[in-house]
DODODO-163974 format. One record per atom (N, C-alpha, C, O): x, y, z; residue number from 1; atom name. Coordinates in pm, whole numbers, plus 32768, in hexadecimal, padded with zeros to 4 digits. Atoms other than C-alpha are relative to their C-alpha. Example, Ala and Ser with C-alpha at 12.3 -4.5 7.8 and 13.67 -1.06 7.14 Angstrom:
REM DODODO-163974
<<8059,7F89,8000>,1,N>
<<84CE,7E3E,830C>,1,CA>
<<805A,8078,8000>,1,C>
<<80C2,8076,8042>,1,O>
<<7FAE,7F89,7FFA>,2,N>
<<8557,7F96,82CA>,2,CA>
<<7FB3,806D,8049>,2,C>
<<7FE6,80DC,805A>,2,O>
REM end
This chain:
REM DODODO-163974
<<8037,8081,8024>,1,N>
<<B8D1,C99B,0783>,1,CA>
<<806D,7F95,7FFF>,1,C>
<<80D7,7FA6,7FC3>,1,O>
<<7F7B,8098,8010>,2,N>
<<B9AC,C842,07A8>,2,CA>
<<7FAA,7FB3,7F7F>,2,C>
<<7F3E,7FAD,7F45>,2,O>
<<801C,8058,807C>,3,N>
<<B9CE,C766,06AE>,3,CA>
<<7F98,7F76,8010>,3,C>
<<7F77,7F75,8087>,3,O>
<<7FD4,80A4,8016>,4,N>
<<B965,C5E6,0675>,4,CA>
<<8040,7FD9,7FF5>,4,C>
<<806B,7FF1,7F84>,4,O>
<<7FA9,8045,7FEA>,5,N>
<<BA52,C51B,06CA>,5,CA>
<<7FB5,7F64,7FDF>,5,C>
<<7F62,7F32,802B>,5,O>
<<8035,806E,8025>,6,N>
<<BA00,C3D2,0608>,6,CA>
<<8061,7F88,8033>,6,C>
<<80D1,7F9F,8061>,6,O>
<<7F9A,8077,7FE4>,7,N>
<<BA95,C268,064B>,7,CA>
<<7FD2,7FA7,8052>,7,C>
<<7FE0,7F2F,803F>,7,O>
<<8023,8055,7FB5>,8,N>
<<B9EA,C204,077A>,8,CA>
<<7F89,7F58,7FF3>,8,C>
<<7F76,7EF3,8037>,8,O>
<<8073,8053,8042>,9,N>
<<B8D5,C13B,06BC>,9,CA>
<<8074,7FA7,7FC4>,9,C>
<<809D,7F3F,7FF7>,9,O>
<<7FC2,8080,8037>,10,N>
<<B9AF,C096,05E2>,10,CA>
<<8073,7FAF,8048>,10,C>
<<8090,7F40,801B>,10,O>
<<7FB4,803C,7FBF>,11,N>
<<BABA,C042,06E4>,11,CA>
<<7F96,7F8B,8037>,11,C>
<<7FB8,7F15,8031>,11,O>
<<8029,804D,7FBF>,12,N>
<<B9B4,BFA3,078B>,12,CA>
<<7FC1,7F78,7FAA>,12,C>
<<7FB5,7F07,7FD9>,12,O>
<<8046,8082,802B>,13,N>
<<B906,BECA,066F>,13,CA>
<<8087,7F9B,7FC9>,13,C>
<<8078,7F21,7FC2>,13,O>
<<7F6B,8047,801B>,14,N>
<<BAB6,BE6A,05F3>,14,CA>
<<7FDB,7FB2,8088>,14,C>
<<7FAD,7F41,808D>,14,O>
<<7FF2,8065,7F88>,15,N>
<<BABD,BE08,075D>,15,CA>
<<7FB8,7F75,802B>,15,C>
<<7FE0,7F12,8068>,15,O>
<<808E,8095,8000>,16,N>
<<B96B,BD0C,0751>,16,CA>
<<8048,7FAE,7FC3>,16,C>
<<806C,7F4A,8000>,16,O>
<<7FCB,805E,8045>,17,N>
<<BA1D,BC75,061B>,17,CA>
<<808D,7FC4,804A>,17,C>
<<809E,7F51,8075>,17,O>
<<7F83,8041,7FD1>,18,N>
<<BB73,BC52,0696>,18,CA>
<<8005,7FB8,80AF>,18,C>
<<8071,7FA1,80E6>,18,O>
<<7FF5,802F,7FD4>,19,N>
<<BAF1,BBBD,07BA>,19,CA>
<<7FC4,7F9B,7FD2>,19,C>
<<8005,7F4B,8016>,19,O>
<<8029,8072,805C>,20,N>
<<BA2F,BA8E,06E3>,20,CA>
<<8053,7FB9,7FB8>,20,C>
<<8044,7F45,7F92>,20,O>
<<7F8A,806E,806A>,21,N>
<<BB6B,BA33,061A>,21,CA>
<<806A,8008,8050>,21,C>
<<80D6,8002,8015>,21,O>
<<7F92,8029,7FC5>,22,N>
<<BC47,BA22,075B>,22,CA>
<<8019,7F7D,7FE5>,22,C>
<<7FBD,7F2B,7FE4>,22,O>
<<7FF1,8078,7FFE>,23,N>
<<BD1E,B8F9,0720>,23,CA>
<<800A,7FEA,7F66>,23,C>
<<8021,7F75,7F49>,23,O>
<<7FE4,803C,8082>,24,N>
<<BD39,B8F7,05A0>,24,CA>
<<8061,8049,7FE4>,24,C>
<<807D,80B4,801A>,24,O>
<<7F62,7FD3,800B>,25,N>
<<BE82,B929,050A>,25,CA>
<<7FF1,806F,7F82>,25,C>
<<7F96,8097,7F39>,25,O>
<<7FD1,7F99,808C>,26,N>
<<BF2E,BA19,0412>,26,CA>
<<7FB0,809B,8036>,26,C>
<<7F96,80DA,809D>,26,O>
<<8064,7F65,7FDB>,27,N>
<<BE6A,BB58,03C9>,27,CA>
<<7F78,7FF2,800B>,27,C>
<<7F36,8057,801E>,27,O>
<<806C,8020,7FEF>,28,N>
<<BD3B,BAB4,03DD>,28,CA>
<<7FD1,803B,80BB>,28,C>
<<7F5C,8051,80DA>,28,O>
<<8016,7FFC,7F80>,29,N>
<<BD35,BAFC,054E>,29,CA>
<<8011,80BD,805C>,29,C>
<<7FFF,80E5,80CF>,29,O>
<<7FF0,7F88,7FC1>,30,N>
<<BD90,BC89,053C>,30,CA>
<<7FFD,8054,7FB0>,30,C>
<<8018,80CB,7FBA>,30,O>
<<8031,7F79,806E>,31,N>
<<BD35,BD1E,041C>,31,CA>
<<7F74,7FC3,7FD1>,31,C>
<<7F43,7F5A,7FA9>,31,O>
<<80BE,7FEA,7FFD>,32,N>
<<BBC2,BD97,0416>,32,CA>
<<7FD0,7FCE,7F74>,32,C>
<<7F64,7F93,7F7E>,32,O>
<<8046,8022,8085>,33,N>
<<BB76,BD4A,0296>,33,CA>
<<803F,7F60,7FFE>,33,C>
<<800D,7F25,7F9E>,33,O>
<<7FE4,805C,8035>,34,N>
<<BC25,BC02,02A2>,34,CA>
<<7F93,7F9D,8058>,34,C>
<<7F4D,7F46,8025>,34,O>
<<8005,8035,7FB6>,35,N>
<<BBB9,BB8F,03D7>,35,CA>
<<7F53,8019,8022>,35,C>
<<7F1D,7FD1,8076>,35,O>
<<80A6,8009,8046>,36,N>
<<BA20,BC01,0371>,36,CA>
<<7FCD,7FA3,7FBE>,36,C>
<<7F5A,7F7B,7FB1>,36,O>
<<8009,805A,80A9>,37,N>
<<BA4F,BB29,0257>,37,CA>
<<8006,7F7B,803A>,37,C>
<<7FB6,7F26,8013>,37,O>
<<7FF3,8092,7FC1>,38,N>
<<BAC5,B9F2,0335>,38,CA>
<<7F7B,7FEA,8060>,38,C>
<<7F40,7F7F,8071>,38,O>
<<805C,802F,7F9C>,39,N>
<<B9C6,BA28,0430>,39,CA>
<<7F59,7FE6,7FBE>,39,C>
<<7EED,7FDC,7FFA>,39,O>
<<809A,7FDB,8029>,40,N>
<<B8A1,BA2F,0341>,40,CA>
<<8010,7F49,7FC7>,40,C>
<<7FC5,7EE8,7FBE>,40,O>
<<7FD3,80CE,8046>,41,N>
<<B963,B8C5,02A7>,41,CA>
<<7FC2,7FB6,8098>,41,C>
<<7F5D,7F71,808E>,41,O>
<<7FF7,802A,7FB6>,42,N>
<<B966,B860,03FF>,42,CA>
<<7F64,7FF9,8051>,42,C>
<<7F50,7F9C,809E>,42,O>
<<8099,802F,7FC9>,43,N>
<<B7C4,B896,046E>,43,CA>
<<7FE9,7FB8,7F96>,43,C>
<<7FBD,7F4A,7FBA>,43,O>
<<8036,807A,804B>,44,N>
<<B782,B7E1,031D>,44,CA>
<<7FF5,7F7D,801A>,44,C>
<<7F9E,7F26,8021>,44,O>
<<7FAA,80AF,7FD4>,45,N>
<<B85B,B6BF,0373>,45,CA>
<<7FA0,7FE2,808F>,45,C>
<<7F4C,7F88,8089>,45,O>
<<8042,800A,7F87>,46,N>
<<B7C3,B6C9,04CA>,46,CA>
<<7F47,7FC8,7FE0>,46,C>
<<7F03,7F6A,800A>,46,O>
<<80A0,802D,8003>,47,N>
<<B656,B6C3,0458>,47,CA>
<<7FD5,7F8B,7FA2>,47,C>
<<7F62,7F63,7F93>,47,O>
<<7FE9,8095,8070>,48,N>
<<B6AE,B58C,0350>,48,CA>
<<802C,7FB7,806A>,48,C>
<<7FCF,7F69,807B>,48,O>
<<7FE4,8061,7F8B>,49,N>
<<B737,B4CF,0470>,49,CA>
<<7FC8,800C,806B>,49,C>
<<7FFA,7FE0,80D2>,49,O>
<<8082,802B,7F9A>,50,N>
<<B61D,B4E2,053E>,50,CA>
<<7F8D,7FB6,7FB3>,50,C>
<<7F30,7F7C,7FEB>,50,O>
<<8057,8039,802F>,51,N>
<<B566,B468,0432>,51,CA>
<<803E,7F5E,7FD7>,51,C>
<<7FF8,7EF9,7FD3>,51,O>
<<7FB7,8082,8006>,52,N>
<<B677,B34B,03E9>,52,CA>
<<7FF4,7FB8,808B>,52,C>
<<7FD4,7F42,8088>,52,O>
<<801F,8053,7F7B>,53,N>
<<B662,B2E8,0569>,53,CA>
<<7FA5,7FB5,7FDE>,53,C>
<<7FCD,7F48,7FB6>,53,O>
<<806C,803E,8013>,54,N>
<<B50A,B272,0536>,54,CA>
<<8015,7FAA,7FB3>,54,C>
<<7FEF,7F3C,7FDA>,54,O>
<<7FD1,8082,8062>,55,N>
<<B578,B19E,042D>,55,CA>
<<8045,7FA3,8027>,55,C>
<<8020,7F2E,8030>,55,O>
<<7F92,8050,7FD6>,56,N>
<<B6AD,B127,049F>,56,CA>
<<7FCD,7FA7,8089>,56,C>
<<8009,7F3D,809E>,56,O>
<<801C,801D,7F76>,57,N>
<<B5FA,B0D7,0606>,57,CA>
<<7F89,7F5E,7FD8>,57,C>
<<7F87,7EF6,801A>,57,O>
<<8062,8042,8034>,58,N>
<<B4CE,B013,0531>,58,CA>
<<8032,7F70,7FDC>,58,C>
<<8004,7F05,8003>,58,O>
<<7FAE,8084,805A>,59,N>
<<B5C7,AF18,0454>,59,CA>
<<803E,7FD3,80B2>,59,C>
<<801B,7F6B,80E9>,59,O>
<<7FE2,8078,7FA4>,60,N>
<<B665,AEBA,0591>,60,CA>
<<7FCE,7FC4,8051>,60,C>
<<8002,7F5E,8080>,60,O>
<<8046,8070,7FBA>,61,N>
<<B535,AE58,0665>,61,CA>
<<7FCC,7F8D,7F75>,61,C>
<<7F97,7F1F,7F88>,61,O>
<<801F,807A,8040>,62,N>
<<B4F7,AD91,0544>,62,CA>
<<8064,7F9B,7FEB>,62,C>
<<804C,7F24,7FD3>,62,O>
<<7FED,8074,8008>,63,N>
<<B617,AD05,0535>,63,CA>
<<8029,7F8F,8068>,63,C>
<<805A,7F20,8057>,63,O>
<<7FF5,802B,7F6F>,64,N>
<<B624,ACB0,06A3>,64,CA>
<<7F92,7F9A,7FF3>,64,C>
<<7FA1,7F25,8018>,64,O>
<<807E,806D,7FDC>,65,N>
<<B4AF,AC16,0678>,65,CA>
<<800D,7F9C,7F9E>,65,C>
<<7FBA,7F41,7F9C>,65,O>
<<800C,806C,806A>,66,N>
<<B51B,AB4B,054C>,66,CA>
<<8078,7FB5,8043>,66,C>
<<806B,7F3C,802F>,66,O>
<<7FBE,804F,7FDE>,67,N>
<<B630,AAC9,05EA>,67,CA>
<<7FDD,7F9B,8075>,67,C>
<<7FF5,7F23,8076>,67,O>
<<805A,8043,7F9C>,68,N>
<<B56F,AA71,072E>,68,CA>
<<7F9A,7FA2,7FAE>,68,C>
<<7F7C,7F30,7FCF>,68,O>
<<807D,80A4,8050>,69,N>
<<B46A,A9A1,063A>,69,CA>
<<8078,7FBA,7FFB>,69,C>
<<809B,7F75,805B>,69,O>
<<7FAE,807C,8010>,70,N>
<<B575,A8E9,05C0>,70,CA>
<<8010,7FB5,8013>,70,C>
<<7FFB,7F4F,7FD0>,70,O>
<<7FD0,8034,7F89>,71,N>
<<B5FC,A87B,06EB>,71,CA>
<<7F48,7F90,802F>,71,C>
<<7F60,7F22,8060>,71,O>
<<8077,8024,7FD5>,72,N>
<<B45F,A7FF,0738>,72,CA>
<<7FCD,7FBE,7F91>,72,C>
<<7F59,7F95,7F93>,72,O>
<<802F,805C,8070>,73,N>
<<B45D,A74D,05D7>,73,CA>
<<7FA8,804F,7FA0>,73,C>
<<7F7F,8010,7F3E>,73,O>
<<805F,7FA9,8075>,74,N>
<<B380,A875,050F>,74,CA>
<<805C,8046,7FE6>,74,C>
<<80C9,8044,8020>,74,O>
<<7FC5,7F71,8017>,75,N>
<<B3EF,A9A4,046A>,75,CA>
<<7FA5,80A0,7FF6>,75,C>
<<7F2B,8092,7FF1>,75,O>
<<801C,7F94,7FDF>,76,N>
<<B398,AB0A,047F>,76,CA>
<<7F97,7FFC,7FAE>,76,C>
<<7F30,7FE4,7FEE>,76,O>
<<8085,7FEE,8041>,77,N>
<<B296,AB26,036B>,77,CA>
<<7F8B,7FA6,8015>,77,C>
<<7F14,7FC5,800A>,77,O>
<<8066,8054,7FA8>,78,N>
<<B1EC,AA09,03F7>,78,CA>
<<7FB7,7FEF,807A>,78,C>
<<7F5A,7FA4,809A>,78,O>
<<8043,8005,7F8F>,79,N>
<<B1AD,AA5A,052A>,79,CA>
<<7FF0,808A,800D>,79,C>
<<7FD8,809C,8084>,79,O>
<<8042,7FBB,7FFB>,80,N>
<<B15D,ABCE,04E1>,80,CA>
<<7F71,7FD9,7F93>,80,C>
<<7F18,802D,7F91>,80,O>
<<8076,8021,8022>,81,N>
<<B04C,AB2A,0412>,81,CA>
<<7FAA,7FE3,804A>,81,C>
<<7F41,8021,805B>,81,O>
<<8048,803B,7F86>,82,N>
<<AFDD,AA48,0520>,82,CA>
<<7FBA,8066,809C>,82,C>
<<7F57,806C,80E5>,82,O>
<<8051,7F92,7F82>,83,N>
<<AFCC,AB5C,0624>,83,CA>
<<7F7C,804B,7FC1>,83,C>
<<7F0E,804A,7FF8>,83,O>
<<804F,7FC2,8033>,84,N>
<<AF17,AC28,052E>,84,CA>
<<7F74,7FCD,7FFA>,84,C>
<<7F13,8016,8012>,84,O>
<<8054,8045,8022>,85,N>
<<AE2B,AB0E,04DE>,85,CA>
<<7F93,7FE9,807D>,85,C>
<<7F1A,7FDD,806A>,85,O>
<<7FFA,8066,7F74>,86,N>
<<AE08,AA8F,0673>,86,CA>
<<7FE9,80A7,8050>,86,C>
<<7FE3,80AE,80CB>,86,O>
<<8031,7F82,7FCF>,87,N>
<<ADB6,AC37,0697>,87,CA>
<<8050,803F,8066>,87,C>
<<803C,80B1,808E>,87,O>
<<7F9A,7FA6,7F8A>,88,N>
<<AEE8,AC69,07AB>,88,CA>
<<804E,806B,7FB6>,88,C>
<<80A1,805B,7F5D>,88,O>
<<7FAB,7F7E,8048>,89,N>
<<AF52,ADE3,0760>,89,CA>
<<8067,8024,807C>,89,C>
<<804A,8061,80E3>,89,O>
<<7FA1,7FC3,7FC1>,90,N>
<<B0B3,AE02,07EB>,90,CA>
<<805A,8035,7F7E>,90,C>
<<8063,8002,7F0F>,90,O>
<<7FA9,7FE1,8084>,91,N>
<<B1A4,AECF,071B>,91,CA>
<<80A6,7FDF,8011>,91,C>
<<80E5,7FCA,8079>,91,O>
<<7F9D,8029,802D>,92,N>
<<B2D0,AE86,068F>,92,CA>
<<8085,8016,808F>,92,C>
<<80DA,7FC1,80AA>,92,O>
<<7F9B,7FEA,7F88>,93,N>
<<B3A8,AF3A,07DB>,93,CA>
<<7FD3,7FA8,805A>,93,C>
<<8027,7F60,808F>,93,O>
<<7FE1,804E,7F91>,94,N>
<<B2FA,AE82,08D0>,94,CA>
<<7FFE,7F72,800B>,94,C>
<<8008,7F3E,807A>,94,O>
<<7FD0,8081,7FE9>,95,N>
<<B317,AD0E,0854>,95,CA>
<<80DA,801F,7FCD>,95,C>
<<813A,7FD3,7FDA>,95,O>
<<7F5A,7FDC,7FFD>,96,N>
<<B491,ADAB,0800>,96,CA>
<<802E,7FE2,80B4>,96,C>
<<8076,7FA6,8104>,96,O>
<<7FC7,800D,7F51>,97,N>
<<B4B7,ADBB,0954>,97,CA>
<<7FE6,7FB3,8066>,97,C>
<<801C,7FAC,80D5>,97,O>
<<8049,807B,7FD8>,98,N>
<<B3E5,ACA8,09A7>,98,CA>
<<8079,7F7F,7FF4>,98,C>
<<80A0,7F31,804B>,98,O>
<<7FA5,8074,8052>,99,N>
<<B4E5,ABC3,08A2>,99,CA>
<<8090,7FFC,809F>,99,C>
<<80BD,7FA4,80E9>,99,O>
<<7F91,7FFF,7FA3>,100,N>
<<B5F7,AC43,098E>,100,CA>
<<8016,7FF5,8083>,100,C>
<<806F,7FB6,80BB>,100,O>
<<7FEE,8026,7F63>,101,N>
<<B5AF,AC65,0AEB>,101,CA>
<<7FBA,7F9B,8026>,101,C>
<<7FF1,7F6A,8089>,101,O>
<<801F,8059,8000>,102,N>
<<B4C6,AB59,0AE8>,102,CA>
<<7FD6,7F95,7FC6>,102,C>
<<7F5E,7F8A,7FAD>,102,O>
<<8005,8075,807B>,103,N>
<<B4DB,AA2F,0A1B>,103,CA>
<<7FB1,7FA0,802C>,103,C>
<<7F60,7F7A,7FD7>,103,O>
<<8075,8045,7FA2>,104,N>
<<B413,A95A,0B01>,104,CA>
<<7F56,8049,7F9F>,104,C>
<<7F03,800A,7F5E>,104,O>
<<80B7,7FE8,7FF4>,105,N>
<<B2B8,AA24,0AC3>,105,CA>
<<8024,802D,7F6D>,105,C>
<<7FC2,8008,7F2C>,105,O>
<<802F,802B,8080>,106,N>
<<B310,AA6A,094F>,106,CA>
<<800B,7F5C,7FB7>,106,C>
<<7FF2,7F49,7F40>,106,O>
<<8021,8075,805C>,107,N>
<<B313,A90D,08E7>,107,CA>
<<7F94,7FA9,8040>,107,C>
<<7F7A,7F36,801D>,107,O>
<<8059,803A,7FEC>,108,N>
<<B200,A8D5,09BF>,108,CA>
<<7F81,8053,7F86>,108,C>
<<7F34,8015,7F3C>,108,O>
<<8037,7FB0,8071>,109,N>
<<B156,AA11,08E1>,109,CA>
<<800C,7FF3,7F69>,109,C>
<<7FBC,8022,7F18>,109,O>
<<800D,805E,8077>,110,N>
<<B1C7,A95D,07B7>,110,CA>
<<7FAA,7F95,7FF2>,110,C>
<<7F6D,7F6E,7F8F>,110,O>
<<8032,80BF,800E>,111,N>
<<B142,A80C,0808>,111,CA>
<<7F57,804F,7FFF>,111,C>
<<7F0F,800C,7FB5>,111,O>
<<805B,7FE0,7FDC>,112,N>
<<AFFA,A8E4,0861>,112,CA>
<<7F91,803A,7F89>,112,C>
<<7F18,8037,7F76>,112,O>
<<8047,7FDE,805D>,113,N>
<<AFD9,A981,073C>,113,CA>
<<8023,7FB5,7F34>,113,C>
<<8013,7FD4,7EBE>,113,O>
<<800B,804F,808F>,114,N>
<<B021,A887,062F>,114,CA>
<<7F7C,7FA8,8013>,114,C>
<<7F21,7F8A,7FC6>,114,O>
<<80A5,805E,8005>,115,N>
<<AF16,A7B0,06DD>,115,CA>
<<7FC4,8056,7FE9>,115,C>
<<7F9C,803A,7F78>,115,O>
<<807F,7FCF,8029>,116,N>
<<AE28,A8AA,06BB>,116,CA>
<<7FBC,802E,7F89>,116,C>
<<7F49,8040,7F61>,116,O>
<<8021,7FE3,80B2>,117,N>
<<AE61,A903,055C>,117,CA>
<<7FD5,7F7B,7FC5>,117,C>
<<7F91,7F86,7F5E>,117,O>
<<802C,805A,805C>,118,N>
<<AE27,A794,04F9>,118,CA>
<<7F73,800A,8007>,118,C>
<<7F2D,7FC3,7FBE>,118,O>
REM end
């Protein structure tokens, strides 16, 4: 009868990890209990900053579209009222990108939808 010869399993799931924390320093990067411990820090962090994107991505079309009112004599809460009011549903990314690449057709979409809110 031969034996079991154990190792191959766990070489292989060490190996999964220590290829996920290539690139981090110290022992974090080659020892299996340290470097478990970082990588479990490291999907947290990961799945909180996918949820911070969304945030972070939100505040700055706003403050792209508030700065574009400005510039057109309103400000941002005023003329997401007015759209609201005047029923045009664009969201927040695409007069962001509206404010920026074309400033022409948002301050015609301003002028469009303050008249219509009066």
């Amino acid at each position: 009868m031969s034996r079991v010869k154990r190792g191959v399993t766990a070489h292989r799931r060490h190996k999964r990890v220590f290829e996920q924390v290539e690139g981090f320093h110290g022992g974090r990067k080659n020892r299996f209990r340290q470097a478990l411990h970082v990588l479990w820090h490291s999907w947290l962090y990961a799945y909180e900053g996918r949820k911070l994107k969304k945030r972070d991505f939100r505040s700055l079309w706003i403050t792209r579209i508030n700065a574009a009112c400005r510039i057109n004599g309103t400000t941002y809460s005023k003329l997401m009222g007015a759209l609201k009011a005047s029923e045009i549903e664009l969201d927040r990314k695409v007069l962001a990108e509206m404010a920026v690449s074309d400033p022409t057709a948002f301050k015609q979409l301003t002028e469009l939808a303050v008249a219509a809110a009066k």
